[in-house]
VOLUM-990888 format. One record per residue: residue in one letter; x, y, z of N, C-alpha, C, O, CB in turn. Coordinates in steps of 0.2 Angstrom, whole numbers, plus 5000, padded with zeros to 4 digits. Each point is the difference from the previous one (the first is absolute). Glycine has a CB too. Layout:
BEGIN
aXYZXYZXYZXYZXYZ/...
//
This chain:
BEGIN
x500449945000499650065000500450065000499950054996499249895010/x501450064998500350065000500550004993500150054997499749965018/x500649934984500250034992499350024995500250034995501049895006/x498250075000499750034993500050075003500150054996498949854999/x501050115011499850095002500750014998500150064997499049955014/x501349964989500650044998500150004993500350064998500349925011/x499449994987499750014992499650064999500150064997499849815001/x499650115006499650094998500350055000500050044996499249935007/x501150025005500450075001500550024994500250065001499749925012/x500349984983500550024994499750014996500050064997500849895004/x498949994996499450054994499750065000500150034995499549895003/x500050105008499950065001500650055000500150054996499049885010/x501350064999500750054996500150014994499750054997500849915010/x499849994989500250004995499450054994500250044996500649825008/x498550114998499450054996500050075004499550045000499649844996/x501450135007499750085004500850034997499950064999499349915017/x501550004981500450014998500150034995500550034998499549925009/x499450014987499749994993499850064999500250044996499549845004/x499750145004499550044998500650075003499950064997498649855005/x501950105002500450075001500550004994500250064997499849945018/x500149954983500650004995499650044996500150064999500749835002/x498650074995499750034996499750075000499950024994500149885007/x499750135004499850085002500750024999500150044995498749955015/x501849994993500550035001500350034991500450055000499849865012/x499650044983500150004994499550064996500250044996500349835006/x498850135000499550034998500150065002500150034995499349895005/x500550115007500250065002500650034996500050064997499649905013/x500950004991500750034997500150014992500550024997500049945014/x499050024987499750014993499950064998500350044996499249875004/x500050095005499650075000500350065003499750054997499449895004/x501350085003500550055003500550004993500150064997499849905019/x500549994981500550004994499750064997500150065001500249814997/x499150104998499550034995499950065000499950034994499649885005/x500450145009500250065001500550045001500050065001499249915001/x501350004997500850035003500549964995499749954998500150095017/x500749974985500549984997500449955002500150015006499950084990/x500249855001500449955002500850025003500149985006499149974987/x501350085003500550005001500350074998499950034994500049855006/x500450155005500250094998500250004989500349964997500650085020/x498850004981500350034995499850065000499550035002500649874993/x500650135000499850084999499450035001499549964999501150024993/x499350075010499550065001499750014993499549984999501150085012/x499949964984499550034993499849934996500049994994500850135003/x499149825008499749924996499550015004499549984998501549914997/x498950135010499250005004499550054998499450004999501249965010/x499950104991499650064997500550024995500650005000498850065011/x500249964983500449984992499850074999500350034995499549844999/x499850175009500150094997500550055005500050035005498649974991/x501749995000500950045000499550045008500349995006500450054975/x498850015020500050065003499749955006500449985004499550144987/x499549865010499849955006500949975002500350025006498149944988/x502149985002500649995003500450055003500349985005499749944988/x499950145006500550035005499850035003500350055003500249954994/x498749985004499650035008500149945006499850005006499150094987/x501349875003500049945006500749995001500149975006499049964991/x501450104998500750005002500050055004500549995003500049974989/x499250085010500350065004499649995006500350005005500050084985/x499049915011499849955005500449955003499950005007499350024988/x501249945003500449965003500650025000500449965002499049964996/x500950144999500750025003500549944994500449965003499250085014/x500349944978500249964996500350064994499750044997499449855007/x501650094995500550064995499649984992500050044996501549965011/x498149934993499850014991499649965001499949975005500950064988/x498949974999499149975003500449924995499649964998498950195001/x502049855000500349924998500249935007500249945001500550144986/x499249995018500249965007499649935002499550004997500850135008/x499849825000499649954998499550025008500350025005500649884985/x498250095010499950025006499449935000499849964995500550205006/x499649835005499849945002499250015003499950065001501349915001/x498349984998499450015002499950035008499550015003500249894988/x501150105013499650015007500350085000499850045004500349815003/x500450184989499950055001499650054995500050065001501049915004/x498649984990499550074998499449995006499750065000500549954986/x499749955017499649995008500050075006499750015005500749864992/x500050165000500550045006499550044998499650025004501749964998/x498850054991499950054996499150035002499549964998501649984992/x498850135014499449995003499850074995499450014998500749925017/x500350104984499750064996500450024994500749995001498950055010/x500349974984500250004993499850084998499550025001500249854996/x501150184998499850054998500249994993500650004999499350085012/x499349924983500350004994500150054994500250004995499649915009/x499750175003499850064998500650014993500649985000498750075014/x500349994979500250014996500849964998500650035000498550075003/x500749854996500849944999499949994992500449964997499749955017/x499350124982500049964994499849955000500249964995500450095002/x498849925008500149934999499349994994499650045001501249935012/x499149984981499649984998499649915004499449984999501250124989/x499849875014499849935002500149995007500650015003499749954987/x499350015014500250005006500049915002500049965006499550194998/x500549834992500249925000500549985006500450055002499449954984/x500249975016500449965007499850045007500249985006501149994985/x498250105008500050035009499449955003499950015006500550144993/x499349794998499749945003500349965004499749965003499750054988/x501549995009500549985004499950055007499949985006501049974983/x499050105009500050035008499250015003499650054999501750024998/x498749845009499649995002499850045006499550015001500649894993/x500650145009500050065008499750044999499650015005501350004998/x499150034989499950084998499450015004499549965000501050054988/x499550075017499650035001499850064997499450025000500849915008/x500350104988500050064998500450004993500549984999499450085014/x499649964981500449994995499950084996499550035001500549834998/x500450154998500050074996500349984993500549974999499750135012/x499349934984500049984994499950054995499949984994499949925011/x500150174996499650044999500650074995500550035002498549915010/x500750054981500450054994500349934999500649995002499850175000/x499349804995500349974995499649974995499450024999501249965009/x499649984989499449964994499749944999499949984995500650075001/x499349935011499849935001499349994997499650055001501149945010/x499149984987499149964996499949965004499550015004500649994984/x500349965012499849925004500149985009500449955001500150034986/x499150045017500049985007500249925003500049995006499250104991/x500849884998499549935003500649965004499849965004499350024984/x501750035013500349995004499850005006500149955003500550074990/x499050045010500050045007499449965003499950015006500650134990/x499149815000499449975001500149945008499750005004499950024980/x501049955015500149985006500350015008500049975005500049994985/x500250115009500450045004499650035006499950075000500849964989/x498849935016499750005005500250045003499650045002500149874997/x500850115003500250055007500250084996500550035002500149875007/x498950124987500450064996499350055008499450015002501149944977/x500050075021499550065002499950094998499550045001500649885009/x500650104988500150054995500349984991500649984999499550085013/x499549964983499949994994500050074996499650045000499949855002/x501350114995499950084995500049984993500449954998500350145010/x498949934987499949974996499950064992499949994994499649905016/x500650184996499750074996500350004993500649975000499250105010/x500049964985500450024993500149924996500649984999500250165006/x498849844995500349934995499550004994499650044997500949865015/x499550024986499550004995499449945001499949974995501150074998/x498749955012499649955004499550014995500050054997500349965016/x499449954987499250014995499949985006499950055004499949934983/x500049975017499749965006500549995004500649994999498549944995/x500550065015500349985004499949935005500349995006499850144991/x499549834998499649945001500549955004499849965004499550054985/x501450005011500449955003500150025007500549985002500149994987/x499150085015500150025006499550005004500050025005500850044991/x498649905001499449965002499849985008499550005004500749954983/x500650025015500249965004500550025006500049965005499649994985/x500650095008500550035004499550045006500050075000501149944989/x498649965015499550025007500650055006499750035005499349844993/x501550135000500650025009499950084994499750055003501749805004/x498750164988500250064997499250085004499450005001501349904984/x499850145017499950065002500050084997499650055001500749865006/x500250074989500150074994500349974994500549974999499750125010/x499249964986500249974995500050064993499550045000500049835006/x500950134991500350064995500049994992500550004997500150015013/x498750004988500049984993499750054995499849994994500149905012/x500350164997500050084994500249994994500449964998499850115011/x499749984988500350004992500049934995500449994996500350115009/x498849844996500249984996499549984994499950044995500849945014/x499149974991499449994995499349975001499750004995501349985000/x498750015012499749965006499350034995500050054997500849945018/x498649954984499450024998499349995006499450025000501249964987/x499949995019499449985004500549995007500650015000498549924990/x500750065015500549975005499749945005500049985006500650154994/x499249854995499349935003500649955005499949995006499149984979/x501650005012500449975004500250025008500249965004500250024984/x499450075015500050055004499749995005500250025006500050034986/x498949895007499550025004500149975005499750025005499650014987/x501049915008500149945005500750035007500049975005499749924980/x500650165014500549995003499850065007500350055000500549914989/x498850025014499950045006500550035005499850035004499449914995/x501650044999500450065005500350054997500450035003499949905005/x499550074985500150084996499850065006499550005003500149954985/x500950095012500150065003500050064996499650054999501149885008/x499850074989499950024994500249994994500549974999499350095007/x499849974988500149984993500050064997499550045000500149875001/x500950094995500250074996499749994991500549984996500850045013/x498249984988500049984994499750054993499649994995500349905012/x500450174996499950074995500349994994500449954999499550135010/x499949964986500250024995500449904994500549984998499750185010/x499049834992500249944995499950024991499450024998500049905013/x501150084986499850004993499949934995500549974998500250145005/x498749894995500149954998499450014993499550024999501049935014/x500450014982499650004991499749964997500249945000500650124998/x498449964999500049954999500249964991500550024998498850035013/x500349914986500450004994499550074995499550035003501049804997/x500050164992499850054996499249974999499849945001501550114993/x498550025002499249994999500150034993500550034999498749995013/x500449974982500150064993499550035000499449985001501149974991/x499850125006499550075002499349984995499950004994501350115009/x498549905002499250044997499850055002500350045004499349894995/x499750074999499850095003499549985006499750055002500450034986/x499949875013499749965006500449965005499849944999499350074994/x501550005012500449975003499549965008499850035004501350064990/x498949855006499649965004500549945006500249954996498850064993/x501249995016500549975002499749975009500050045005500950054985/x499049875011499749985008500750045006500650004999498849854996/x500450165008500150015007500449935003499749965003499350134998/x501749924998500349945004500350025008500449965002500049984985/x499450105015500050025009499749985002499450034999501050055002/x499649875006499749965004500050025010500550025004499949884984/x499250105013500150035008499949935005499749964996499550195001/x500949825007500049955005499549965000499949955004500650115002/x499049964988499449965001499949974992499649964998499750125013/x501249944985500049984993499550074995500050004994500249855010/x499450205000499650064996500750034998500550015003498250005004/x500950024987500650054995500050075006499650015005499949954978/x501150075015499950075003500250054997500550024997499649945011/x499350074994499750044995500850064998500350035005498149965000/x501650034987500650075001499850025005499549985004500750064985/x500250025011500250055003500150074993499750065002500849855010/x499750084984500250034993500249974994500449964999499950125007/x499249944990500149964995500250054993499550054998499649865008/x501750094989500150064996499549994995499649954999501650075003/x498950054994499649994994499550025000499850034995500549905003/x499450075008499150005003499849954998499450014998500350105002/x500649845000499749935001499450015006500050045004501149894993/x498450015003499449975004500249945003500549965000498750084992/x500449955012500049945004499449995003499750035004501449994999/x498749914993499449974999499849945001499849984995500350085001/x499849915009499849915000500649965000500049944997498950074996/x501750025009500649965004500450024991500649984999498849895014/x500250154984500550024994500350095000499750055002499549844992/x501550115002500350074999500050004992500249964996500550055014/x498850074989499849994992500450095000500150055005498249854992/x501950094997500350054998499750024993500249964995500650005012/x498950114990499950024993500850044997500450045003498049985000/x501649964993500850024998499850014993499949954996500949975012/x499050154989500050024994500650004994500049994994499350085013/x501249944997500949984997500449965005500150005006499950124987/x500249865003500549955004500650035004500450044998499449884994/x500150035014500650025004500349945001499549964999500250145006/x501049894997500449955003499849945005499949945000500850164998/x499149965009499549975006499750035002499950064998500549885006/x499250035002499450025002500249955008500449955000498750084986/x500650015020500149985007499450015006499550035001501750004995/x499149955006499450005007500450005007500549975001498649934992/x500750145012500249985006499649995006499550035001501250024994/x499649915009499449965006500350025006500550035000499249864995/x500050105011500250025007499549965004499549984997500950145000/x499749875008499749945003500250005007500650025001499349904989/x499850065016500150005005499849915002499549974998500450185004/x500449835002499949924999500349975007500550015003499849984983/x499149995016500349965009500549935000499949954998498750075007/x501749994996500749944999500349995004500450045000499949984991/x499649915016500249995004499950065006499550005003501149914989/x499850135010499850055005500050054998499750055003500649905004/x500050064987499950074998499550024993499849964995501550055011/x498750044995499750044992500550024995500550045001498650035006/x500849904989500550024994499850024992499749984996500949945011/x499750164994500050014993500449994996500650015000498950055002/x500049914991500049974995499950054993499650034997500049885012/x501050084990499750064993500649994993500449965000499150165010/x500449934986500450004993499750014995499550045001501149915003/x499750024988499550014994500249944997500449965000499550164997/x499449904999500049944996500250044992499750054998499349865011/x501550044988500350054993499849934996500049945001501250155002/x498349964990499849974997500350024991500050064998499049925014/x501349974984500550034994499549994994499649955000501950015005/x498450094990499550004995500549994994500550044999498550045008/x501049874988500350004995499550004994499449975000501649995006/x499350074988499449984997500449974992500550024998498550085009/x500549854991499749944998500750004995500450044998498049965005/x501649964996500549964993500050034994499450025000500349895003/x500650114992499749994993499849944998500549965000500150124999/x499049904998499649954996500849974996500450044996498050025002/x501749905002500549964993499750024993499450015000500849885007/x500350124989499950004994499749964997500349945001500550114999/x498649954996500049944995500349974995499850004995499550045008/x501049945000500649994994500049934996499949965004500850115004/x499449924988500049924995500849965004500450035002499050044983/x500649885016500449975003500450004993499850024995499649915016/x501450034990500449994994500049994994500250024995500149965011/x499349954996499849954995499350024994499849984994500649935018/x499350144992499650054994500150044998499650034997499849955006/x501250054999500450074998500449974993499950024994500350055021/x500249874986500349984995499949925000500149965005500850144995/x498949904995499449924999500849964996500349965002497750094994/x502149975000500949974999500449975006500350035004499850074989/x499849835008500549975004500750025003500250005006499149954988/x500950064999501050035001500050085002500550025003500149894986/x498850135010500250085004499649995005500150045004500250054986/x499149885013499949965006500349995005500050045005499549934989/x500849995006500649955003500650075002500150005006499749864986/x500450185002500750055001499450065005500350045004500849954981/x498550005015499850105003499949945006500550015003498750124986/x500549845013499849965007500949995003500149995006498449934989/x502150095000500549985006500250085001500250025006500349854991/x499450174998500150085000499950055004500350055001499649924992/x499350005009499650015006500249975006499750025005499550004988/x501249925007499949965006499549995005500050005006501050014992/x498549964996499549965004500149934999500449984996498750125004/x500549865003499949944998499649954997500149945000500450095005/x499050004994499749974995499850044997499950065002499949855002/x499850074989499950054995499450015001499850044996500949944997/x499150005010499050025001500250055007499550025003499549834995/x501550195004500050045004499850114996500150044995500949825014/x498750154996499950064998500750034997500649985002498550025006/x500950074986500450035000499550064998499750004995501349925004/x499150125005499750074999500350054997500650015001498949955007/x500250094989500650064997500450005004500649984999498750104996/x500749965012500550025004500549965001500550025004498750035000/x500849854993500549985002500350004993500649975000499049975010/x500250084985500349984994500550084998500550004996498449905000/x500850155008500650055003500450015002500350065000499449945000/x500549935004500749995004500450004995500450044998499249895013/x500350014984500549964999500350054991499650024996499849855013/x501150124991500250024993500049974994499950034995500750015011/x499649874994499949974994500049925003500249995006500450114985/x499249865005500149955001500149974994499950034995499649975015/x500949914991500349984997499649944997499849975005501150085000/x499049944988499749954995500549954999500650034999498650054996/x500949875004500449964997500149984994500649984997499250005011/x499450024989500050014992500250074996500250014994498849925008/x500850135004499950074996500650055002500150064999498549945000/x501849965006500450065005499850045004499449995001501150014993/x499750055008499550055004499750044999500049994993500550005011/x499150064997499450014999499950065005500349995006499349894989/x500150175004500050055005499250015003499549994996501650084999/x499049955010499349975003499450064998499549994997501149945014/x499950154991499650054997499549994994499550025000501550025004/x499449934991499950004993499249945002499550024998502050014995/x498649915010499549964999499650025005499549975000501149954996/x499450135009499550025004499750014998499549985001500850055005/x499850034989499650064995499649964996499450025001501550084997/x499249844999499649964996499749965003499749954997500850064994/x499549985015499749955001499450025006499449975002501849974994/x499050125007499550035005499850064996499950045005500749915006/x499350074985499850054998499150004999499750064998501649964998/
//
């Protein structure tokens, strides 16, 4: 009896030894997958030249080819990358400490690094190129947040983070694509207030209207653009935040229609000066258009049967 109890007591071990090894492997999967295995260079973690020597100089490191390790970007609690040029902020998902980051006069678009970065509680982010700020959804510890001048058309990501203190999000410019001018310009309202309702201009040039969530504009002669501007007061965690900027709208107008033009092959129903004006032209095949204006470029082309040939001369007879 007592050796089966002692059998068990090993099985039982051995399956309590199994299942740690295992978690032990799992876990440390998952810690890998957020930080780096083994030190290498600073500009292989962060690859934009200006972010690498905000972390070299953060860490007291003479060059951003120095090699740095997952436990000292750990260290790293506050980050300054104010006006560094940076366009990418790829690898600051490594710095899991950060509470305070500054990022602001630079040219970033892309957030989505910062989406894991739980303990951020100051974020500068002013003067960049943000259209959305969706990747900060999550970051609940954040208290001040700095997203002026950029492109923002809503600040919906925002509504969930109750220890906002404050939020800076004035002067958003944001373009939309071109329209071709008419004398009736018609364009929706893409400014959104905390509940997804448009908000309403504030000024609209031109003497535009504002009608049924739409910006109409009468435009007798054409101009370049046409704009709108918003202002908004918006409850966002504890504070009131104004919300404002323009919206730039670019008017071009329309195409010229293509030439009706006979393709090659009906311009010169002859095979052998077919074939020479289609390489003359360098197009490729002979069913492609050639319109007066291209048979203007060129000076002469070459027949094999007839020699050259000046194009002038066959423009005139042939397009006249």
């Amino acid at each position: 009896m007592k050796k089966k109890d002692w059998l068990k007591s090993v099985v039982v071990a051995i399956l309590v030894l199994m299942v740690g090894f295992c978690a032990n492997i799992y876990f440390g999967t998952k810690v890998y997958a957020a930080g780096i295995l083994h030190s290498i260079p600073i500009n292989e973690i962060f690859q934009d030249y200006g972010l690498a020597n905000a972390v070299k100089r953060q860490l007291g490191k003479q060059s951003v080819t120095e090699v740095v390790s997952q436990r000292e970007l750990d260290e790293i609690q506050k980050l300054n990358g104010n006006g560094c040029n940076i366009k990418s902020i790829k690898g600051v998902e490594y710095l899991t400490n950060l509470t305070k980051l500054y990022l602001s006069y630079n040219h970033i678009s892309d957030i989505s690094a910062l989406a894991s970065l739980s303990q951020l509680e100051v974020l500068s982010l002013k003067q960049n190129k943000l259209k959305d700020i969706n990747s900060l959804a999550n970051l609940t510890k954040l208290r001040c947040l700095y997203v002026s001048n950029n492109q923002l058309r809503d600040l919906w990501a925002l509504e969930g983070l109750k220890n906002l203190e404050y939020v800076d999000a004035e002067e958003q410019t944001c373009t939309n694509n071109p329209v071709v001018y008419k004398p009736k310009v018609v364009i929706p309202n893409t400014i959104k207030d905390m509940s997804g309702k448009s908000v309403t201009p504030n000024f609209i040039s031109d003497n535009g209207e504002y009608i049924n969530t739409d910006v109409i504009w009468e435009l007798p002669t054409y101009t370049t653009e046409v704009s709108y501007r918003f202002k908004d007061i918006l409850n966002i965690g504890k504070d009131y935040v104004l919300f404002s900027g323009v919206v730039i709208q670019p008017v071009e107008l329309e195409a010229p229609a293509a030439e009706n033009a006979p393709s090659i092959n009906q311009t010169l129903p002859a095979a052998s000066l077919t074939e020479a004006l289609k390489k003359g032209l360098r197009k490729k095949a002979v069913t492609d258009i050639s319109p007066k204006s291209e048979l203007d470029k060129a000076n002469e082309f070459h027949d094999e049967n007839r020699g050259s040939a000046m194009f002038m001369q066959l423009k005139k007879s042939l397009l006249m």
